[in-house]
C-alpha positions in Angstrom: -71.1 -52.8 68.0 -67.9 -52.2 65.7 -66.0 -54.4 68.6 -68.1 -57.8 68.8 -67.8 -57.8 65.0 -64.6 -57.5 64.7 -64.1 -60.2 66.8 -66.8 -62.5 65.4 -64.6 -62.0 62.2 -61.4 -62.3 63.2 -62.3 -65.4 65.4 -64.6 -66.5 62.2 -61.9 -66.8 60.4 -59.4 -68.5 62.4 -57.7 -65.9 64.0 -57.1 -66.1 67.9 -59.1 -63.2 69.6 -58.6 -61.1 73.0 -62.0 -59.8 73.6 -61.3 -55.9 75.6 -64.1 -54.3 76.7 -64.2 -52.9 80.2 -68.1 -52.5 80.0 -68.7 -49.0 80.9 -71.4 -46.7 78.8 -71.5 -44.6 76.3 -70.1 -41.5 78.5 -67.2 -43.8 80.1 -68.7 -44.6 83.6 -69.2 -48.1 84.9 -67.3 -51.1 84.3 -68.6 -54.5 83.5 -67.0 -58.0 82.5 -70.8 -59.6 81.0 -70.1 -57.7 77.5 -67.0 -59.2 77.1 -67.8 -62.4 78.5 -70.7 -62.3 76.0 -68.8 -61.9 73.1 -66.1 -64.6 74.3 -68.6 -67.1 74.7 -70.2 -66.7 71.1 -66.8 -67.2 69.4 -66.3 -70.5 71.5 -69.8 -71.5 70.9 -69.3 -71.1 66.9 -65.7 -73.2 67.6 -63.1 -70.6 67.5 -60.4 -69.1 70.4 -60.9 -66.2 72.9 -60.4 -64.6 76.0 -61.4 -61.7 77.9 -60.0 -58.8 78.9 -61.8 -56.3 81.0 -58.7 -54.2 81.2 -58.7 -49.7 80.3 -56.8 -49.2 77.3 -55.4 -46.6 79.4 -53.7 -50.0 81.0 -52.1 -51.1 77.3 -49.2 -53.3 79.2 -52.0 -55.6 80.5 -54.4 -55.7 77.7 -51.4 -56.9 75.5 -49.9 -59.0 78.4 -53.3 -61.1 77.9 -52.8 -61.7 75.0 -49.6 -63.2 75.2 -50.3 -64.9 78.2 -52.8 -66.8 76.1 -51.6 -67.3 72.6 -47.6 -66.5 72.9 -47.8 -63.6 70.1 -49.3 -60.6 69.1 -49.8 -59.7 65.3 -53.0 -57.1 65.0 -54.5 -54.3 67.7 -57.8 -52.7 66.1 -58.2 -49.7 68.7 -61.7 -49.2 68.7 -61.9 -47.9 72.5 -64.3 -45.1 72.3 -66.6 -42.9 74.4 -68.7 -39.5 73.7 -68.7 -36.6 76.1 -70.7 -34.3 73.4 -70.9 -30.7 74.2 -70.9 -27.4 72.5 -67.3 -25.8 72.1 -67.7 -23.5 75.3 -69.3 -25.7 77.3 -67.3 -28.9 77.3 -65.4 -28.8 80.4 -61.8 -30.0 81.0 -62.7 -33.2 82.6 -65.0 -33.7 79.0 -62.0 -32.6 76.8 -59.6 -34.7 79.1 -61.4 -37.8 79.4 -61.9 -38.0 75.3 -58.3 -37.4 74.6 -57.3 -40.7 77.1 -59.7 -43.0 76.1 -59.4 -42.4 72.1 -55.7 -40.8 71.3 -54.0 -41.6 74.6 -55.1 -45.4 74.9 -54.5 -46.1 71.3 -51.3 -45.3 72.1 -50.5 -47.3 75.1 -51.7 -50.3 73.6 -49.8 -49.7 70.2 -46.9 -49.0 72.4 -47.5 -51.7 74.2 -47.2 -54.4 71.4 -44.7 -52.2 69.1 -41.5 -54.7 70.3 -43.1 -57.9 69.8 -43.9 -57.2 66.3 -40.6 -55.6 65.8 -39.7 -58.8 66.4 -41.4 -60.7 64.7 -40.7 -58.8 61.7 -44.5 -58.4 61.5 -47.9 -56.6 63.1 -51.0 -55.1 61.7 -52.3 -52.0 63.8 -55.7 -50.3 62.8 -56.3 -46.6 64.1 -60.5 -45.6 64.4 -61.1 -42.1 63.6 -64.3 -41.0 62.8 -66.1 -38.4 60.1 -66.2 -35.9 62.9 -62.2 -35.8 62.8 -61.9 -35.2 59.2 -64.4 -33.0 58.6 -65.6 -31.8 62.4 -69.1 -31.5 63.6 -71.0 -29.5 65.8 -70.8 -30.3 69.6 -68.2 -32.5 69.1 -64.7 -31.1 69.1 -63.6 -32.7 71.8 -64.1 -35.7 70.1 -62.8 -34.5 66.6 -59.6 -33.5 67.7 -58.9 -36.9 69.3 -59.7 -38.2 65.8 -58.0 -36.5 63.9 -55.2 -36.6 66.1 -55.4 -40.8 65.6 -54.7 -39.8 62.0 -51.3 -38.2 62.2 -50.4 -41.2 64.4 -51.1 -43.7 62.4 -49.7 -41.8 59.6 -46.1 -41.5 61.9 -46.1 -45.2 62.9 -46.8 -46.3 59.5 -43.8 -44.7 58.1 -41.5 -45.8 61.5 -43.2 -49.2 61.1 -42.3 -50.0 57.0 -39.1 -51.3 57.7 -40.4 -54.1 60.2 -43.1 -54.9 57.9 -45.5 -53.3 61.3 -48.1 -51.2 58.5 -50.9 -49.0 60.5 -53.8 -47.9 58.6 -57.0 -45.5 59.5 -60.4 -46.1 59.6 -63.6 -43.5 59.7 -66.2 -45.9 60.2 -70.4 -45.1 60.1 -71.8 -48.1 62.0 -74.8 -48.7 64.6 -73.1 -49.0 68.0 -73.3 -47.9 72.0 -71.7 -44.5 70.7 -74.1 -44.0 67.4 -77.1 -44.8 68.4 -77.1 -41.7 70.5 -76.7 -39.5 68.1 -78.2 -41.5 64.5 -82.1 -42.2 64.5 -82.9 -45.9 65.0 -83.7 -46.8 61.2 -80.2 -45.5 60.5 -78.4 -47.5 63.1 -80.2 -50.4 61.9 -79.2 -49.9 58.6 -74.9 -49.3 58.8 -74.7 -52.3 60.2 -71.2 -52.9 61.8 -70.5 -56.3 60.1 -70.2 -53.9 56.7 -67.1 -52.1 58.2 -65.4 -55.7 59.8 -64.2 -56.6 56.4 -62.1 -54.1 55.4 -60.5 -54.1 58.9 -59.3 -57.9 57.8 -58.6 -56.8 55.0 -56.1 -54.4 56.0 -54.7 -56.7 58.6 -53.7 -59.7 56.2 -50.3 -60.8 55.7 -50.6 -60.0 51.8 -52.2 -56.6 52.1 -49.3 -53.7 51.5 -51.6 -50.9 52.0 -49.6 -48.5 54.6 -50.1 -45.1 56.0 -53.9 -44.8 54.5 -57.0 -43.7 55.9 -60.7 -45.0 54.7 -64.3 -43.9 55.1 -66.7 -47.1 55.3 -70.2 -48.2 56.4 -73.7 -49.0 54.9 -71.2 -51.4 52.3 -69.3 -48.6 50.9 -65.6 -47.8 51.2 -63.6 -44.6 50.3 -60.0 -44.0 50.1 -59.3 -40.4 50.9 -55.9 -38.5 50.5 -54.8 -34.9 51.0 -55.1 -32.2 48.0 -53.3 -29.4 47.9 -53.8 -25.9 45.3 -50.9 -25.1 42.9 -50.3 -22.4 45.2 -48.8 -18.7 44.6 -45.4 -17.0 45.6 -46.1 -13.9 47.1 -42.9 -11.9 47.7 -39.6 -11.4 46.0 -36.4 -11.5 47.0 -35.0 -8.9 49.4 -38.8 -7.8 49.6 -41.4 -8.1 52.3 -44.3 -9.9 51.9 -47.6 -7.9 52.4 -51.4 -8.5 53.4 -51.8 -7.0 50.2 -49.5 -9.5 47.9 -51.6 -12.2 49.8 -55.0 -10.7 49.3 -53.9 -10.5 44.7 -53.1 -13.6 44.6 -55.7 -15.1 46.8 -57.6 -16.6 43.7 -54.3 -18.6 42.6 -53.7 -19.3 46.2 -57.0 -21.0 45.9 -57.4 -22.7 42.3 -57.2 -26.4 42.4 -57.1 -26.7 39.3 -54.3 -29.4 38.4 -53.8 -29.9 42.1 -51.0 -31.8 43.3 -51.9 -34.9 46.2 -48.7 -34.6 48.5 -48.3 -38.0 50.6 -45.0 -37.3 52.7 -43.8 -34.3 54.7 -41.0 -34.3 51.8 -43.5 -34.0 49.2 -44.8 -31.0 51.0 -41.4 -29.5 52.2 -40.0 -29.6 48.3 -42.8 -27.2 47.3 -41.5 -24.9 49.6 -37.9 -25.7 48.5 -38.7 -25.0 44.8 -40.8 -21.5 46.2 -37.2 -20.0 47.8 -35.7 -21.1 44.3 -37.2 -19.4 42.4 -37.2 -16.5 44.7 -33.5 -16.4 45.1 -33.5 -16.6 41.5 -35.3 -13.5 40.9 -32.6 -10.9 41.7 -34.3 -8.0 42.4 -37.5 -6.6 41.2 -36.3 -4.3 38.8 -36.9 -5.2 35.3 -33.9 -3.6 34.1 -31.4 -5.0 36.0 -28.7 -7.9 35.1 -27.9 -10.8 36.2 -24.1 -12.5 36.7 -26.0 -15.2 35.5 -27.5 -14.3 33.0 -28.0 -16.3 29.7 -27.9 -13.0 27.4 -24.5 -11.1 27.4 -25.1 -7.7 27.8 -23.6 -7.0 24.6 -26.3 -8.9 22.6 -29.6 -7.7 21.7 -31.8 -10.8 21.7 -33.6 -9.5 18.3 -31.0 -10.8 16.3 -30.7 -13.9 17.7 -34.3 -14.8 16.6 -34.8 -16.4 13.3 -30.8 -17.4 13.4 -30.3 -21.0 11.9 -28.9 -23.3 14.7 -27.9 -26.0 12.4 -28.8 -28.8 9.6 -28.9 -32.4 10.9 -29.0 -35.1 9.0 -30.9 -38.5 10.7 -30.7 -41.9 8.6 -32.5 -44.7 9.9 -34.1 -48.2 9.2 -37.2 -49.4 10.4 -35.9 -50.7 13.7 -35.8 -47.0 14.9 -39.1 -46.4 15.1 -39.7 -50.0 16.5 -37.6 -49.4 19.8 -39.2 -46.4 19.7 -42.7 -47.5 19.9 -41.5 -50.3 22.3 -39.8 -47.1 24.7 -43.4 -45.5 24.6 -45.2 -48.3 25.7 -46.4 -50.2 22.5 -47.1 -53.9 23.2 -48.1 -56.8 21.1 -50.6 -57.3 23.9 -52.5 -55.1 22.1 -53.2 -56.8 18.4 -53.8 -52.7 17.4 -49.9 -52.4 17.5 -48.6 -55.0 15.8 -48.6 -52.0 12.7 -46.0 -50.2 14.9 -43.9 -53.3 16.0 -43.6 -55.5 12.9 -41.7 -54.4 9.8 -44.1 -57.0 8.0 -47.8 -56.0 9.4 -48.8 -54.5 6.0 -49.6 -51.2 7.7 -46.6 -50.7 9.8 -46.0 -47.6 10.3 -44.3 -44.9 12.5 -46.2 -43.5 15.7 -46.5 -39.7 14.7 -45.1 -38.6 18.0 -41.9 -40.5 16.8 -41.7 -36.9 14.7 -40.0 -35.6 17.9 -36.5 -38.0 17.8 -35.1 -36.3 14.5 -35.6 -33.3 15.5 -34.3 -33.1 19.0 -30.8 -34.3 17.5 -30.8 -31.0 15.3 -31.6 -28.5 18.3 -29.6 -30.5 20.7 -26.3 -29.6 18.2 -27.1 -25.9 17.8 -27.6 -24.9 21.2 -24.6 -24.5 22.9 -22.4 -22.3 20.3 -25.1 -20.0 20.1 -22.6 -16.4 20.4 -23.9 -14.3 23.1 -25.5 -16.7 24.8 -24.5 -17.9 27.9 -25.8 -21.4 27.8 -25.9 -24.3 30.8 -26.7 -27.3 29.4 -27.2 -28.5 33.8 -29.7 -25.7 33.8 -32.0 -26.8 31.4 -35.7 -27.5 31.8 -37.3 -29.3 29.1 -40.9 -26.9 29.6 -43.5 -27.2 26.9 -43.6 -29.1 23.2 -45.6 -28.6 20.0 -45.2 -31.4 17.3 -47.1 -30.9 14.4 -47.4 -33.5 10.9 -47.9 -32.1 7.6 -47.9 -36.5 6.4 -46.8 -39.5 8.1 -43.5 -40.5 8.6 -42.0 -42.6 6.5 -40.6 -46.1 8.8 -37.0 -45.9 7.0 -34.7 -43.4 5.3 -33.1 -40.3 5.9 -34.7 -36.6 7.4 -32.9 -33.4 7.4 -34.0 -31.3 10.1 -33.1 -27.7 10.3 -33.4 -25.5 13.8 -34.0 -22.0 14.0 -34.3 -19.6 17.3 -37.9 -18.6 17.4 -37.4 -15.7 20.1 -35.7 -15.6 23.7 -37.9 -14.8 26.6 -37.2 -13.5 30.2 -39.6 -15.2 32.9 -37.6 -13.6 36.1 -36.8 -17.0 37.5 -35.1 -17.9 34.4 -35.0 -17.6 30.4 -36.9 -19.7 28.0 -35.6 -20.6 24.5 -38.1 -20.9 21.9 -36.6 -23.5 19.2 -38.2 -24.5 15.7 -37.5 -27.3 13.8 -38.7 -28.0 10.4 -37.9 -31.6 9.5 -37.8 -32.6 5.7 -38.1 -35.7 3.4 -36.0 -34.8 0.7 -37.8 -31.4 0.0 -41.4 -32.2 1.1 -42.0 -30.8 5.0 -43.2 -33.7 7.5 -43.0 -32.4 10.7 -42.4 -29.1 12.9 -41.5 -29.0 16.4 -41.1 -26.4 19.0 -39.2 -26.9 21.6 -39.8 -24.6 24.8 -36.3 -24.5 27.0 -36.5 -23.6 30.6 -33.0 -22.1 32.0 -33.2 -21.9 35.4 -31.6 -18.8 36.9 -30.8 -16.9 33.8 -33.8 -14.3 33.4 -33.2 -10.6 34.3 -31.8 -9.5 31.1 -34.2 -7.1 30.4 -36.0 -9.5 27.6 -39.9 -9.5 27.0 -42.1 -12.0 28.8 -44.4 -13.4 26.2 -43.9 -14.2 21.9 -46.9 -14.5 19.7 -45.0 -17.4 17.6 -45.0 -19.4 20.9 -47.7 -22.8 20.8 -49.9 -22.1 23.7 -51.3 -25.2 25.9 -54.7 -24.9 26.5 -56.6 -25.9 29.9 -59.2 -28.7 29.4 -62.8 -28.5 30.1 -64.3 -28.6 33.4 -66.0 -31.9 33.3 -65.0 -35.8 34.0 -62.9 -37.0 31.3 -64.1 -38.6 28.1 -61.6 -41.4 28.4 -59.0 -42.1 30.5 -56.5 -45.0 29.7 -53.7 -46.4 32.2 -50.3 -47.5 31.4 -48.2 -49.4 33.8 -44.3 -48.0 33.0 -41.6 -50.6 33.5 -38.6 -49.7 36.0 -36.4 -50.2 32.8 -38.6 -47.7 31.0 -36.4 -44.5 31.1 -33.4 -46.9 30.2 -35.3 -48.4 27.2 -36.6 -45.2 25.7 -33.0 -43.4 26.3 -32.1 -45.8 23.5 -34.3 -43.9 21.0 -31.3 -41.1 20.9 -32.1 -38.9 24.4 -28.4 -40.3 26.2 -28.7 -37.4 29.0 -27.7 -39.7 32.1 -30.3 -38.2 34.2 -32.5 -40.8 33.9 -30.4 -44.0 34.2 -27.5 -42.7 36.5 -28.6 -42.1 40.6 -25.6 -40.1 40.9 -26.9 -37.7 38.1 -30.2 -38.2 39.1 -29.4 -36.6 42.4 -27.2 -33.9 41.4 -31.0 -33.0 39.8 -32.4 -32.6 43.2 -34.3 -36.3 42.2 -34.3 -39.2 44.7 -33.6 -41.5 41.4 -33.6 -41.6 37.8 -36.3 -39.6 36.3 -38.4 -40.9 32.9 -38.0 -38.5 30.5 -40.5 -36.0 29.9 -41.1 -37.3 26.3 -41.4 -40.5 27.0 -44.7 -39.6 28.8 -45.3 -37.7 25.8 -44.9 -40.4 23.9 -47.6 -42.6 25.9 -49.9 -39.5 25.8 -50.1 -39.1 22.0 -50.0 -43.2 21.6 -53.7 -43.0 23.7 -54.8 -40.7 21.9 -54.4 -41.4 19.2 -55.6 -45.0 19.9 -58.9 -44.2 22.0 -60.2 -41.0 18.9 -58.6 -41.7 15.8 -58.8 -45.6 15.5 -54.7 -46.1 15.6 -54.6 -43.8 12.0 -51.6 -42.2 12.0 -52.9 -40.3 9.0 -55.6 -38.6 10.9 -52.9 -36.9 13.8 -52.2 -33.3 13.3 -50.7 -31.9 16.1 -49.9 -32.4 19.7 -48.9 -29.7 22.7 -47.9 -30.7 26.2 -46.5 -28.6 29.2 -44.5 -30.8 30.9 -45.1 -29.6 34.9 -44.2 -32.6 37.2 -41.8 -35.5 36.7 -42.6 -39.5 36.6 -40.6 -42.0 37.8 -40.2 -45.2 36.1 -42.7 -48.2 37.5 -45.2 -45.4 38.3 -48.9 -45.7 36.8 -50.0 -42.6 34.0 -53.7 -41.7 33.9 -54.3 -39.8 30.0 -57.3 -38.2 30.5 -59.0 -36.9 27.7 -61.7 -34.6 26.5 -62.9 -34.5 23.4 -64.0 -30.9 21.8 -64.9 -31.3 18.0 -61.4 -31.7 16.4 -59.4 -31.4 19.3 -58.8 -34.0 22.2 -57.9 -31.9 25.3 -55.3 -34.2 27.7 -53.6 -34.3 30.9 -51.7 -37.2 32.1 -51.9 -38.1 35.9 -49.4 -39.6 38.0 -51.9 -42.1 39.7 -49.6 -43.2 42.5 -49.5 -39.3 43.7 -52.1 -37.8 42.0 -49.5 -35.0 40.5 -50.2 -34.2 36.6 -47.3 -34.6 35.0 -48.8 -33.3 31.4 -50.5 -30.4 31.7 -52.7 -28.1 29.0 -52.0 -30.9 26.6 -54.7 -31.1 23.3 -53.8 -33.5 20.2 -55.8 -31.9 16.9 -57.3 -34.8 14.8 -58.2 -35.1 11.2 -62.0 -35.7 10.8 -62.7 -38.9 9.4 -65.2 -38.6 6.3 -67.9 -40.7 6.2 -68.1 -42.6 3.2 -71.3 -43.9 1.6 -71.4 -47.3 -0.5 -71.7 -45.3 -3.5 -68.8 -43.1 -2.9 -66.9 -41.6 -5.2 -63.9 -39.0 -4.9 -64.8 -35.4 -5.8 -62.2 -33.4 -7.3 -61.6 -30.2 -4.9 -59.9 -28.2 -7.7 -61.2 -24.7 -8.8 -63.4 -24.8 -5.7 -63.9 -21.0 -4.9 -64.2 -21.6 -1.3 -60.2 -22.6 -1.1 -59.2 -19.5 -2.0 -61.1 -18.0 1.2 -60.0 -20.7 3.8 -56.3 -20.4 2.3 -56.5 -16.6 3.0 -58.0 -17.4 6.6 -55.2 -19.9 7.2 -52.5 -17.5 6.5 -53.5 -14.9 8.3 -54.3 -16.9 11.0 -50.7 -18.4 10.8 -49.2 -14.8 11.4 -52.1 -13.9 14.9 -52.8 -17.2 15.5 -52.0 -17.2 19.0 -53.4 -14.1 20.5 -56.5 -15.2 18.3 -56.5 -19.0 19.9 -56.6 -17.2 23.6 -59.7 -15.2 22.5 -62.1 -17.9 20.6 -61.0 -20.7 22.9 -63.0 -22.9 20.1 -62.7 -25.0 17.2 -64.7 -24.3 14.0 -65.1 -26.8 11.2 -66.8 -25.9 7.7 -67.7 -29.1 5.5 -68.1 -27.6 1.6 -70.2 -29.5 -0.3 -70.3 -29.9 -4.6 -73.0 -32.1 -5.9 -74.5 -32.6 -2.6 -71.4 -34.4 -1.4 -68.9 -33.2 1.0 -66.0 -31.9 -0.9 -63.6 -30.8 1.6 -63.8 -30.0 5.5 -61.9 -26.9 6.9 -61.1 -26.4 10.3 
């Protein structure tokens, strides 16, 4: 079975093999020394090293005490012991449940235990924990044998994290292979067919020197192999604070408790424990559930009525530049000459250099960045601040040098409960001739309660992708210097180049900054739908939901919906989305035929209608996107050639 071709491998290539097996059946009764021996003889006879061991596993100390005696070291256990005691739940006896648990969880211990020193040591070891499919996912008349193999997976998962600092990594298999055990169960064609030598190469796989894989479990047979990791829902807070949680708050939220939508892949008990951390945050950070009360911390003074804060001019903000601005720029976002696409964005001499439209955010975060904090009646924390959600739209493409005025404006103050959110538009000109708009949405944690509304109709909304596979997903590999390169770009906040700072953030390290990945996002997008044409990006939203670390890998994933390419951008190291709801609006490109001519829009009637449509939509727009949930496009034709699109 799984054992004789592991050691045919092993000893096939070179490695010095101890042979266990103490020769009983399927069920775990009898003991013989022939299969073994049998095995032993076949590596010798091909011209490798083996010996026997006819030891229990249950005996670990002697099983790994042959395997000194003979070769002087011990660098890889597979635990592959097995034996079936099948039975339906309320029949298996204790003896059954017993004699599973020693044989498959309690001997993979003792012989992992057994050899743990000696590759402490050594400063090396390789262990390999068998599970099965019946442990991840149980099967009938066999939970006796799930639970043991399951339980092999939260072992291997502990001694691969004790292990990392010796270099000792333990890994999980579930294999499907014809064997003593299988063949019971799995009709003869079948067994034939998963043969075990298609499971004995990832085993040597995972036990060579330079693989770093750690802490993992796999599914394999029949040629196949899986990686599998835990997913876990959003989630839903239930209660608030100084309240008690009820059957019924459960039962409301049970949908939300149970969308996976966006999921997050948690891969440490600290990963899991901070969701729970963040939960009795923001629970804390309710006050109670009155929506008239205050707050001590409060961002809105009493004394203030938020409606005539909205539409007050923060400030004015000059921002002069040359074209090497919107080179390090591109550069802090990824660009690479690599990529022969982006020598237009990283060469002042390409004759189509250019600016990245997404470099439309750096002027304008200056100008709301000045106003903020002598806003009167607001009671602003600068440490508080969450950078939530961002809009950027282009009304041309920016010009590579000169100088942009940007002026900020307070779009409307919300109350979340948790905290207050700071709606912030920036119009940025070119002398007089509007180039961009951004809105900015600030998160301040703790200061909600003020008695504010919940939701604004001038807010950008994010909207949720489709529910199918991607379009296109590109990868981008972020450098460990990435948050200190982009920081250059005019974003100094020391979060995300000082530890110190970085931890006073409730972040193990340095953070990359949350436009930065915007940054990357927009660059794919605009790369993999609008052929690299700055001319043809509209608009971009993003929700900004988990944080990325420099050196980790982003996923944009994109879906494209007539005019609109839907995004979210995945953490692929965790699996966390780190951009969520994010779409980028493009500019159709008009096919042109080889006897094209420009037709004059003037005078056409049409405008006059779509103009209408546009500024009324301008003033509902919102509301009206949450309804339709679609993009429309009219092309008006004159002469039998398209004239103008509208959309």
């Amino acid at each position: 079975g799984l054992g004789r071709a592991y050691a045919l491998t092993f000893a096939g290539r070179g490695a010095l093999v101890v042979v266990n097996d103490l020769g009983g059946d399927f069920k775990g009764y009898g003991k013989s020394s022939s299969a073994a021996d049998k095995v032993v003889n076949e590596i010798k006879a091909n011209g490798g090293k083996a010996v026997p061991s006819y030891d229990s596993v249950e005996n670990g100390e002697k099983l790994v005490k042959s395997a000194l005696e003979a070769f002087g070291r011990i660098d890889i256990v597979v635990n592959n012991a097995g034996i079936l005691r099948d039975r339906s739940f309320v029949r298996i006896s204790d003896e059954d449940w017993d004699i599973i648990h020693r044989i498959h969880l309690r001997g993979s211990f003792l012989v992992t235990r057994a050899a743990w020193n000696h590759m402490k040591n050594q400063k090396f070891g390789r262990i390999i924990m068998t599970s099965s499919a019946a442990g991840i996912y149980g099967n009938f008349g066999q939970a006796n044998y799930s639970a043991a193999k399951l339980g092999l997976l939260g072992l291997s998962n502990t001694i691969a994290i004790e292990g990392r600092k010796y270099n000792i990594h333990c890994n999980t298999i579930a294999p499907t292979a014809g064997s003593r055990l299988t063949q019971t169960v799995m009709p003869q064609d079948l067994v034939d067919a998963f043969k075990p030598e298609y499971v004995a190469p990832l085993v040597l796989w995972l036990c060579h020197e330079s693989c770093m894989e750690n802490g993992s479990l796999f599914e394999v047979g029949a040629g196949w192999i899986g990686k599998l990791r835990w997913e876990r829902s959003l989630g839903a807070i239930v209660r608030g604070k100084d309240q008690p949680m009820t059957p019924e708050a459960v039962r409301d939220k049970w949908e939300k408790v149970c969308d996976f939508d966006n999921a997050s892949k948690p891969r440490s008990i600290q990963e899991s424990v901070s969701v729970l951390n963040d939960a009795l945050s923001q629970i804390e950070s309710q006050g109670t559930i009155s929506m008239n009360s205050t707050s001590s911390r409060s961002m809105v003074s009493s004394a203030v009525d938020t409606t005539s804060l909205v539409g007050r001019e923060l400030t004015t903000r000059m921002y002069k530049y040359t074209h090497l601005e919107p080179i390090l720029y591109a550069l802090g976002v990824g660009t690479s000459t690599k990529d022969p696409d982006h020598l237009k964005f990283l060469f002042e001499g390409s004759e189509e250099f250019c600016c990245l439209p997404s470099f439309g955010v750096i002027p304008a975060q200056a100008s709301m960045f000045d106003g903020i904090p002598s806003l009167p009646g607001l009671n602003i924390d600068l440490a508080k601040m969450l950078h939530g959600e961002q809009y950027l739209e282009l009304y041309k493409p920016l010009p590579t040098s000169g100088q942009l005025t940007s002026v900020s404006t307070i779009a409307d103050i919300l109350d979340k409960g948790s905290g207050a959110v700071l709606l912030i538009d920036v119009n940025t000109y070119n002398g007089k001739d509007l180039v961009c708009y951004n809105q900015f949405s600030l998160f301040f944690v703790g200061a909600g309660r003020f008695g504010g509304k919940r939701t604004s109709v001038k807010a950008k909304v994010t909207v949720n992708p489709p529910r199918r596979p991607p379009d296109a997903v590109l990868s981008d590999v972020t450098t460990a210097d990435q948050a200190a390169l982009y920081r250059l770009s005019g974003d100094w906040n020391p979060l995300h180049v000082d530890p110190s700072f970085a931890a006073l953030g409730g972040f193990e390290k340095p953070i990359l900054h949350g436009l930065c990945t915007f940054g990357f996002a927009a660059r794919n997008v605009l790369k993999q739908f609008a052929n690299n044409d700055v001319a043809r990006f509209k608009a971009i939203k993003v929700r900004f939901s988990k944080p990325v670390f420099p050196g980790q890998t982003l996923l944009t994933e994109m879906w494209k919906e007539g005019n609109r390419v839907h995004f979210q951008t995945k953490v692929k190291e965790t699996g966390d989305i780190a951009i969520a709801g994010g779409y980028v609006d493009i500019i159709p490109a008009l096919d042109k035929p080889s006897s094209w001519e420009p037709v004059k829009t003037a005078g056409l009637q049409s405008n006059l209608v779509f103009e209408e449509i546009g500024r009324r939509i301008k003033e509902i727009g919102n509301e009206l996107v949450k309804k339709v949930n679609a993009v429309f496009q009219w092309d008006i034709t004159k002469d039998g050639k398209t004239a103008v699109q509208w959309s």
